[in-house]
C-alpha positions as CSV (number, residue, x, y, z in Angstrom):
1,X,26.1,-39.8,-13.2
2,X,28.7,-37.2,-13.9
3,X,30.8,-34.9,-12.0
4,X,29.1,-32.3,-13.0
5,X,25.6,-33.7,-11.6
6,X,26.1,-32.5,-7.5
7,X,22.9,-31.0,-6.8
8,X,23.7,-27.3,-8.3
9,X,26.1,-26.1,-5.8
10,X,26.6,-22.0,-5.3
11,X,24.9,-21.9,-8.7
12,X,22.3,-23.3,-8.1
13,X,21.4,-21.4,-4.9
14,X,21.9,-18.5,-7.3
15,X,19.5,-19.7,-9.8
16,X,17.0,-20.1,-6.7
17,X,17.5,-16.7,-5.4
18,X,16.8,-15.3,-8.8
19,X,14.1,-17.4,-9.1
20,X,12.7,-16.5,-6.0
21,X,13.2,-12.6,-6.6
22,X,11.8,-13.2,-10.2
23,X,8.1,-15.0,-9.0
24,X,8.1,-11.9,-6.3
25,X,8.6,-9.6,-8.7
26,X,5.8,-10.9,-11.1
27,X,3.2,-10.8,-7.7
28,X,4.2,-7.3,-6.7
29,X,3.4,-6.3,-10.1
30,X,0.2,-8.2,-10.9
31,X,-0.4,-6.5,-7.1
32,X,0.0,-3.2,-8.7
33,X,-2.1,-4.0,-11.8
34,X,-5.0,-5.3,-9.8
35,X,-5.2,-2.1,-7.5
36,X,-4.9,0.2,-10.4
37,X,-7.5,-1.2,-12.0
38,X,-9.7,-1.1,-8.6
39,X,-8.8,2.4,-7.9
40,X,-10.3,3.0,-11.5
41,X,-13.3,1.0,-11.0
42,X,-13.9,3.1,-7.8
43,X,-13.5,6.3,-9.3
44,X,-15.7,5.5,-12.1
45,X,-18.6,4.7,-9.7
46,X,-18.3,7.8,-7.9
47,X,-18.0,10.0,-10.7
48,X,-21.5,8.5,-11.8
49,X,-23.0,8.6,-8.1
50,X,-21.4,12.6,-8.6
51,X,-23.0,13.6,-11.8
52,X,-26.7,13.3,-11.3
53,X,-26.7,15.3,-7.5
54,X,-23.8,18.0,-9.0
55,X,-26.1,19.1,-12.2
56,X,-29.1,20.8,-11.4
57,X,-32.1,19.7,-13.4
58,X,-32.7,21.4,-16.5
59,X,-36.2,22.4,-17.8
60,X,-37.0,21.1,-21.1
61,X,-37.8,24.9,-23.4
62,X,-40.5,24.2,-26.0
């Protein structure tokens, strides 16, 4: 074992920190990506439950 080898110290408490703020930033944006992509879906859907009710039917000319 070498002197350097003493469990990590202030850096290493540092280099967990910055891990830790690191993973949290990785969930928050997955977090934001997931309800994007929900708020999208939802929208969709109503637009389609929307359409059909908002346009009166049209009568086919001949």
């Amino acid at each position: 074992m070498s002197d350097r080898d003493n469990g990590g110290g202030f850096f290493g408490f540092v280099e967990a920190v910055l891990a830790l703020i690191g993973a949290l930033t990785v969930l928050g944006i997955a977090a934001v990506a997931v309800s994007v992509l929900a708020w999208e879906m939802e929208l969709r859907r109503s637009e389609q439950l929307e359409t059909p009710a908002s346009e009166p039917p049209t009568a086919p000319t001949a």
